[in-house]
Each structure stands twice: as C-alpha cells, then as structure tokens.
C-alpha positions as CSV (number, residue, x, y, z in Angstrom):
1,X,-22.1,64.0,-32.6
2,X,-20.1,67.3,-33.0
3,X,-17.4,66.8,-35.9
4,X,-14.4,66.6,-34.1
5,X,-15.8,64.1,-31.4
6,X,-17.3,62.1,-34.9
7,X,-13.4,62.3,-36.5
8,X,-12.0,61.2,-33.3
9,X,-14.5,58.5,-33.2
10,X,-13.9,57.5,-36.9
11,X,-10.1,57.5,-36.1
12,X,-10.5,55.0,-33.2
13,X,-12.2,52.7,-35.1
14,X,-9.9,52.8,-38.0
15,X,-7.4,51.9,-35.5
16,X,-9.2,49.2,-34.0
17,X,-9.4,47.7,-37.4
18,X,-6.0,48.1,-38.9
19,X,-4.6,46.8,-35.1
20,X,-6.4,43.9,-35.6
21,X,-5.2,43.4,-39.2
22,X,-2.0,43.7,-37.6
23,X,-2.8,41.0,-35.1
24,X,-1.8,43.5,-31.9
25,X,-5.0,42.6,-30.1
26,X,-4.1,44.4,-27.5
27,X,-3.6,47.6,-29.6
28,X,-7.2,46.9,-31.5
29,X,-8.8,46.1,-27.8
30,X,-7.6,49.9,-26.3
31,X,-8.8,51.2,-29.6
32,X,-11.9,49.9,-29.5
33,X,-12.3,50.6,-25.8
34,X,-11.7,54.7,-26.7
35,X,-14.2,54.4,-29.2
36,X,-16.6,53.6,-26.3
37,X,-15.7,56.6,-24.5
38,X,-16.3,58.7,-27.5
39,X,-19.7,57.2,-28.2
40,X,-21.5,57.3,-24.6
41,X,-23.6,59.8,-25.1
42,X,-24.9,59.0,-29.0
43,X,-27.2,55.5,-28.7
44,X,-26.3,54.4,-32.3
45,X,-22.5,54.9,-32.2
46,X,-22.7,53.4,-28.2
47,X,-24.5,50.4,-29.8
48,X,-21.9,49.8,-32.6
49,X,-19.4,50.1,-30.5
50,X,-20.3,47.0,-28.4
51,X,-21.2,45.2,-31.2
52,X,-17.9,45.8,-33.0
53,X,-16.4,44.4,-29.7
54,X,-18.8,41.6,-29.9
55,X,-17.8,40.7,-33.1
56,X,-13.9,40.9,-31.6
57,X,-14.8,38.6,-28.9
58,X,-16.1,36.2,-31.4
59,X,-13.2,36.3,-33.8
60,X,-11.0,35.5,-30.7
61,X,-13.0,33.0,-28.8
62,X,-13.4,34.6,-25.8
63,X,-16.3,33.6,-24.6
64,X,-16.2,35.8,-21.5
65,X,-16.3,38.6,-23.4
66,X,-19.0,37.5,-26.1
67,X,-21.6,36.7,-22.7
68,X,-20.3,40.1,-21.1
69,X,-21.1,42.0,-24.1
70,X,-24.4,41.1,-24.9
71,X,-26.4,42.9,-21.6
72,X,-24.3,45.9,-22.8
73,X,-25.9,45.2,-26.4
74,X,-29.3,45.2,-24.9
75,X,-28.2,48.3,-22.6
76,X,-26.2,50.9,-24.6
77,X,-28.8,52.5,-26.3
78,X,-31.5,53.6,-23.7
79,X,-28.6,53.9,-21.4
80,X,-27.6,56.9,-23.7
81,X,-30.8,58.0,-24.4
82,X,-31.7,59.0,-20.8
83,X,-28.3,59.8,-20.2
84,X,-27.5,57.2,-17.8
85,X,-24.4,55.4,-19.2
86,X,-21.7,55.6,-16.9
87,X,-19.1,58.6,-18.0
88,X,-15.5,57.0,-19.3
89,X,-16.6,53.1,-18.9
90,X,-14.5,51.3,-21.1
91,X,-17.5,49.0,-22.3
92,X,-15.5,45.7,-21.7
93,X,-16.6,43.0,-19.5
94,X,-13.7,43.4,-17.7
95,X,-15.1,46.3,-15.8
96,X,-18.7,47.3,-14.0
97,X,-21.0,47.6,-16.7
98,X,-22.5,50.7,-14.3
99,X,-18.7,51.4,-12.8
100,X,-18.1,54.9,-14.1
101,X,-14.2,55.4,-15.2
102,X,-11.9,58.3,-15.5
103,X,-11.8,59.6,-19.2
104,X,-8.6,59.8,-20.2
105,X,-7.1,63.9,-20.8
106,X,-7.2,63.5,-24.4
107,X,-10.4,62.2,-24.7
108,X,-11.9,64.4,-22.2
109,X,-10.7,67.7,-23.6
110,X,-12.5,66.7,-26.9
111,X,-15.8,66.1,-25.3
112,X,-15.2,69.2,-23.1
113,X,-15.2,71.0,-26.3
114,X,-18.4,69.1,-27.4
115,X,-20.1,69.9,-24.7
116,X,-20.7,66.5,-23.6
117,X,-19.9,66.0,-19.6
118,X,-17.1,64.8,-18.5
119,X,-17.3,64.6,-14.5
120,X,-18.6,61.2,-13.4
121,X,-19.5,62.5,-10.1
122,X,-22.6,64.2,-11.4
123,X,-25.0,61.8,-12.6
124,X,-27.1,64.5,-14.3
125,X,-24.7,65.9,-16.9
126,X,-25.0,63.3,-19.3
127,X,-28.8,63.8,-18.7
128,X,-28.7,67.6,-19.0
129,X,-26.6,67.4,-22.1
130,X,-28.8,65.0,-23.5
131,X,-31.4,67.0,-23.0
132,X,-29.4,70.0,-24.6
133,X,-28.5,68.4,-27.6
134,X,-32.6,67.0,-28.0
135,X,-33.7,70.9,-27.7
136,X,-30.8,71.8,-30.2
137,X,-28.9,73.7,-28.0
C-alpha cells in the first residue's frame, strides 16, 4: 500500500475508533466504510476491515450485520488477490457484496495517485494493477 493511501487508511480507522468512543455510530460506521474503500485492493487490510466491522456489529447487536459480514470475511482476501473485489463497495451488508459503488472524489484522487483503479466499469483494472504491484511496478 503506497504511503499516502496507508495514512489515509490509518486515519480512517482512527476515526472509526474515537467515533465509537464517542458513541456517534453513525460517524464510526462511514468511517469504517472509507476504510473499505481504501483497503480493496490490499487482502490483509480488506480482511481487517471486515473484521473490524464484525466486531462493530457485535458490540451493537446487530445481527444482520454480524451474518452479512461473515461471507465478506471468507471473501475479502482472494477477492483482492485476483483483483476482483468490486471498486468503491462500502463492505456493509447493506449493499451487494459484488455491487460495485462510486468512490467518493476524495478517496478516488488518493488512489488515482496510487495507482490503484478507480473506474468500476472496467473489471480488469484492479486485476492489472494487481498484477502491477506483484511485478513491482
């Protein structure tokens, strides 16, 4: 993960925590949902990110989120590894857990800069920069 998409990353999930802390669930929730953006393309950071909103679902009983996050637990990693997690999901059960999103500008412009695609109507960008960032390019 280039540095500025890591301290981006980091930053979202400070958030996410101190939100919570803060009890504006809501706050924590969108937090934890940019994170996911963020994390798409990297298998361990994709798969922390579900499981920090797991453990979120957990703490606030909702048991429709615990059951929709674990498929995306079982999913997030080999979906990032070959590329095919769907650019700008959210990661919450409350959308398609295939239903690519729009990224929003400020998130998008960071990953631009990464390198990472950004365009969910080309399936094989995250692919091809997956493949990029394997050959070190």
């Amino acid at each position: 993960m280039r540095e500025a998409i890591r301290n981006a990353f980091k930053q979202e999930i400070t958030s996410a925590v101190l939100a919570e802390k803060e009890r504006d669930l809501a706050r924590a929730w969108r937090h934890l949902e940019r994170a996911h953006v963020l994390s798409q393309a990297y298998a361990w950071d994709h798969l922390c990110v579900h499981a920090r909103m797991f453990f979120f679902a957990w703490r606030r009983r909702d048991v429709r989120e615990l059951l929709g996050q674990l498929p995306r637990l079982l999913l997030a990693a080999p979906g990032s590894w070959t590329g095919r997690a769907p650019r700008g999901n959210t990661g919450g059960a409350n959308v398609g857990i295939f239903t690519p999103m729009a990224i929003p500008p400020d998130l998008a412009s960071l990953l631009r800069a990464g390198n990472e695609p950004c365009e969910q109507s080309k399936p094989g960008n995250v692919a091809d920069a997956t493949q990029r960032r394997a050959r070190g390019e």
